[in-house]
C-alpha positions, 0 to 999 in steps of 0.5 A: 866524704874522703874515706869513699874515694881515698883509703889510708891506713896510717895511725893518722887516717882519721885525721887525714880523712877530716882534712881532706873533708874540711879542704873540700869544703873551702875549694877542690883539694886538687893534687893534695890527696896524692900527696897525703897518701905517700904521707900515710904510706910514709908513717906505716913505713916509718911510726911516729914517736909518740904518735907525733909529726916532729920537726925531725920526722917531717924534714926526713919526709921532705928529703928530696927524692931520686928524680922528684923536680923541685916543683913536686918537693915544693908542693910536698911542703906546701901540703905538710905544711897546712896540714900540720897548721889544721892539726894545731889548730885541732888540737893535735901537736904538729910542727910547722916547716919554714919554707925558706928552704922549699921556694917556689921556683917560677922561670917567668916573673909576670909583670903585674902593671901599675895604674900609672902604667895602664894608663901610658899604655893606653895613651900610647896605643891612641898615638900608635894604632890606625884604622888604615887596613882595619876599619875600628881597629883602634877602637877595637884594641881600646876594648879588648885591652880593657875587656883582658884587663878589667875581666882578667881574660886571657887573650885567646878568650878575648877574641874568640867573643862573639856579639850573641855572648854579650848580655848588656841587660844583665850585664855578663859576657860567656866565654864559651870553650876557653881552656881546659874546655870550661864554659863561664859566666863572667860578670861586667859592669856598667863601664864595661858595658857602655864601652861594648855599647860604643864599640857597637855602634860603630858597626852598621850590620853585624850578625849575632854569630859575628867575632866582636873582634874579627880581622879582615877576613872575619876570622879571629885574629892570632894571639901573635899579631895582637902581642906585635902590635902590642910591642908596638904600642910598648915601644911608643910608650913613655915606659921603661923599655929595659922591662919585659911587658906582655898583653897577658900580665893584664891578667895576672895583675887583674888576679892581683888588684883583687887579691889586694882589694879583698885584704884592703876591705878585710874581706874573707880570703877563704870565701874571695879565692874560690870566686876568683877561680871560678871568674877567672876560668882556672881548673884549679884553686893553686893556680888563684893561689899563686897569686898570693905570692905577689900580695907579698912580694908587692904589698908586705903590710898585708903578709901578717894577714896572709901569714893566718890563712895560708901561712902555706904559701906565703913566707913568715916576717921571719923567713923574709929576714933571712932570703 
């Protein structure tokens, strides 16, 4: 299937094309390629000694390059990394990086939010927000909070819902023309749906093609209104102020619930990642990946677990020791 669309020319050629055969059949190998061609570009430029990917010979490969971004040197290891995995795996020595010196580098942390947290958030936003200018707006935040944070939508999705989306009976809501223009199917249970039901019951008459959550002027409400009054509903809260709390992290944290679900019912990761991608509305597999990080950082009795599907990604015991 890989050798139709990329060609490599390498003494790993064969080996590099059943990689990429096998990453495609667990999700899109996205970016993966690119970097598998420099690597094949690599070994034509540069033999192998005994045909073989020495601990030597991969961290010469992994010398920073003139203008490369951290980013790009990162993803560079992640990709030698399991690749080397595959090979050992199949019977072909490889060495496998530590990625203690190939971090991944990230400006904002996202905050992923505890129960106990949820639940101050939504006594406070009961205490901070009114139906004075809008009518049902408290009820109206009520549900689009639990629809970003049970469904892990992002905000902009959220709003943009109209009543003909929502299908009680069969339980899903369609998120149409979200971002990178993808349309999904997202699944709803049935306390979501009884919550959609008495939000509904509110409204006296409503067109099919209404906004569920329209302003004033039956329009969608701006991503930056919904943040205010969030810092509102934070700031009357009981929580800690000194944190940087966003409407958004209810997605990350909703990615990372899941995440920690599917380790808890020891449930296949390679099977869980890409239903989750495609749930979630991301493009690509590394963008569900991401939140692996957090399945370490916040859950280190699962890391051994991690450490035999995406030991890529995801630090050894070892490498912990000495961060």
């Amino acid at each position: 299937m890989g050798k139709d669309k990329y060609v490599f020319s390498s003494s790993y050629k064969e080996l590099i094309y059943d990689y990429i055969d096998y990453r495609k059949k667990l999700y899109s190998i996205h970016n993966t390629h690119c970097y598998l061609i420099a690597l094949d570009r690599y070994i034509c430029q540069n033999p192998l000694k005994d045909n073989e990917l020495s601990k030597e010979y991969i961290e010469q490969w992994l010398i920073k390059r003139e203008n490369e971004s951290n980013s790009t040197l990162y993803q560079r290891a992640i990709m030698i990394k399991d690749f080397a995995i595959y090979l050992n795996r199949h019977g072909v020595k490889a060495h496998i990086i530590s990625m203690r010196n190939y971090k991944y580098i990230q400006e904002f942390i996202p905050h992923i939010y505890t129960h106990e947290e949820i639940k101050e958030i939504f006594k406070s936003l009961n205490r901070t927000i009114n139906n004075k200018l809008i009518p049902y707006k408290k009820e109206m935040y009520n549900l689009l909070l639990i629809l970003i944070y049970c469904c892990g939508l992002r905000i902009s999705e959220a709003l943009h819902i109209k009543w003909e989306n929502i299908n009680i009976e069969n339980q899903y809501i369609k998120i149409l023309k979200s971002k990178n223009h993808m349309n999904r199917i997202v699944a709803i249970n049935q306390f979501i749906c009884n919550k959609i039901l008495s939000y509904q019951s509110l409204f006296i008459y409503r067109n099919p093609e209404d906004l569920i959550f329209p302003n004033r002027y039956k329009k969608a409400i701006s991503n930056q209104i919904i943040e205010t009054n969030f810092q509102k509903i934070i700031k009357n809260s009981n929580l800690n102020q000194n944190n940087r709390y966003r409407i958004h992290d209810f997605r990350h944290t909703f990615a990372v619930n899941n995440l920690r679900k599917c380790f808890l019912d020891k449930e296949d990761i390679n099977v869980k990642l890409p239903i989750l991608m495609t749930y979630m509305g991301h493009q690509h597999i590394s963008s569900t990946e991401y939140y692996l990080h957090f399945i370490a950082d916040m859950y280190p009795e699962f890391i051994k677990e991690c450490e035999y599907y995406f030991s890529n990604i995801i630090p050894t015991m070892e490498e912990l020791k000495h961060e």
